[in-house]
Residue, then its C-alpha position, 0 to 999 in steps of 0.5 A: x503189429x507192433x508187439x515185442x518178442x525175444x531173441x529166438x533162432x529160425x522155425x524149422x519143420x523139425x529138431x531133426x532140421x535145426x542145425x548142431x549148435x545153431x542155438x549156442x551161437x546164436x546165445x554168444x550172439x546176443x549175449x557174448x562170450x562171458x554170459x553163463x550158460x543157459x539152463x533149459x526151461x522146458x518147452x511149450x507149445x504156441x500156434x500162429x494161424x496154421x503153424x503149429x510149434x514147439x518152442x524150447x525156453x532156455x534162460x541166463x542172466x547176462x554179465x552186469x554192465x552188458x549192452x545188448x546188440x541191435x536191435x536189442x534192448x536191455x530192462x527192467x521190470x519197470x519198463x518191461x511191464x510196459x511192452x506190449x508183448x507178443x502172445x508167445x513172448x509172454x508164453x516164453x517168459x513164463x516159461x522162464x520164470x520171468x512172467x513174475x518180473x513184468 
């Protein structure tokens, strides 16, 4: 469809699915070893054709000087308020306090 998302982990049927830690190393992927913490958001929920789900937010800023990993790209509000971002993208960063960015 063409439409942008954001870095996220796989859908499971439940939290009791997801494997421990499995967001932490997904955030050092994206991100790397010196990015803060990420700080929950809170949750929303979003349905696509007949999932429904639950989505946690988490949010960090990245180091300056940081270059994402592909196919990741890093912007600004500039160019960020010409994406054409997914539904549940601008749900997320809503969320993260962002949607004011873009």
């Amino acid at each position: 469809a063409g439409l942008w998302g954001l870095p996220s982990t796989p859908w499971y049927a439940s939290a009791v699915h997801a494997p421990r830690g499995e967001f932490a190393a997904a955030w050092r992927d994206v991100l790397g070893d010196e990015a803060e913490a990420p700080e929950h958001r809170g949750s929303l929920r979003h349905a696509i054709t007949r999932y429904r789900l639950r989505v946690e937010v988490f949010a960090a800023r990245a180091r300056p000087g940081w270059r994402p990993p592909a196919p990741w790209v890093r912007c600004g509000p500039d160019r960020a308020a010409a994406i054409p971002w997914s539904s549940l993208a601008l749900k997320v960063l809503g969320r993260a306090g962002a949607a004011n960015e873009i």
